[in-house]
N, C-alpha and C positions, 0 to 999 in steps of 0.2 A: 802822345800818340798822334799818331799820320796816318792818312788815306790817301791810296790811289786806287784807280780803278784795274779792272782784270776782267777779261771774257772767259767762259765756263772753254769754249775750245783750247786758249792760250795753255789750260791745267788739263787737260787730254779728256775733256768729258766724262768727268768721274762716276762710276755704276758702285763705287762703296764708299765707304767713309774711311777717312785717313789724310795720312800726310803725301803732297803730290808734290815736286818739284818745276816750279820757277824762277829763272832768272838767279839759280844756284842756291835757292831757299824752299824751306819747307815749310808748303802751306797748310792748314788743317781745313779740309773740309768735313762738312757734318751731314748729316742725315736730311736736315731740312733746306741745307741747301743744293742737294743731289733732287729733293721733289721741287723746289720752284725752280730751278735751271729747265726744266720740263724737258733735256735732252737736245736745246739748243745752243749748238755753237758760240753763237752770236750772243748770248744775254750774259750783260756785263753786272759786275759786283763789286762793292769797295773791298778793296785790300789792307783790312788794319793793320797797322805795323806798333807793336809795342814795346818799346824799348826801353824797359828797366833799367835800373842805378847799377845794379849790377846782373850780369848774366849777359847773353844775345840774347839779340832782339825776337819777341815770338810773333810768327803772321797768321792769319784767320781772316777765311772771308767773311763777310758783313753782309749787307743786305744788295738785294739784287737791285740796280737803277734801271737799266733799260731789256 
């Protein structure tokens, strides 16, 4: 597994929960991370990437850094 980072604007400031498109992959965002984004562009999150033996890789964001 790998981390990079993402800003809530880069993923269109998500108002639900679901899979949002970047960078040509789909991320799952979740419930708790729609309330601590608190609606700011700017507040960046790790971007895990997990990539199983077999399958594609699945992305979710993690926790918010800044």
């Amino acid at each position: 597994m790998s981390a990079e980072h993402i800003t809530w604007g880069e993923l269109g400031c998500p108002k639900a929960i679901g899979l949002y498109r970047f960078r040509g992959e789909n991320i799952r965002v979740r419930n708790i991370h729609i309330v601590v984004a608190e609606g700011d562009p700017t507040a960046q999150f790790t971007l895990l990437v997990l990539r199983p033996p077999m399958g594609p890789a699945e992305y979710s964001l993690g926790h918010r850094v800044a």
